[in-house]
N, C-alpha and C positions, 0 to 999 in steps of 0.2 A: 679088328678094331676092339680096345678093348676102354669101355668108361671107367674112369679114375675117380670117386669120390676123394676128395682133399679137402684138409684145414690145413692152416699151415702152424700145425707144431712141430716138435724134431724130427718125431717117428714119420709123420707126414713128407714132410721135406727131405727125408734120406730113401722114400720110396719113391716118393716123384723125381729124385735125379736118378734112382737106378732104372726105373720106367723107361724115364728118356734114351739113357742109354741102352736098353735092350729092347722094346717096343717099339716101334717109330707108328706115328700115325693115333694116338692115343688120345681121347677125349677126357678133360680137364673138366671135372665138375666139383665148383665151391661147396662143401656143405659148413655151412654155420652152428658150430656145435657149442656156442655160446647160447644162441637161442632155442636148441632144442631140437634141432629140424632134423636128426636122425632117429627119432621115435616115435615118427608116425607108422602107422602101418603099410602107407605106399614105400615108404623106405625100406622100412623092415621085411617087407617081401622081396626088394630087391638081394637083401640080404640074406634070406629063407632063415628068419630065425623065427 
């Protein structure tokens, strides 16, 4: 199982149809990157940056 952070911009939307097609079973999670919500630090460890 693998979770999906997503916006839906281009780059976004051409990984999420390749996902679907090679993944099956994949967890879709919205991040709102208009408000900021990928710089917290609980994110940012998801990310290990």
């Amino acid at each position: 199982m693998i979770d999906f952070y997503y916006w839906p911009v281009p780059n976004g939307q051409k990984t999420s149809i390749a996902m679907a097609k090679i993944v099956a079973g994949d967890d879709l999670i919205f991040i709102d990157i208009g408000q900021g919500v990928q710089f917290p630090d609980n994110f940012l460890a998801i990310i290990n940056l």
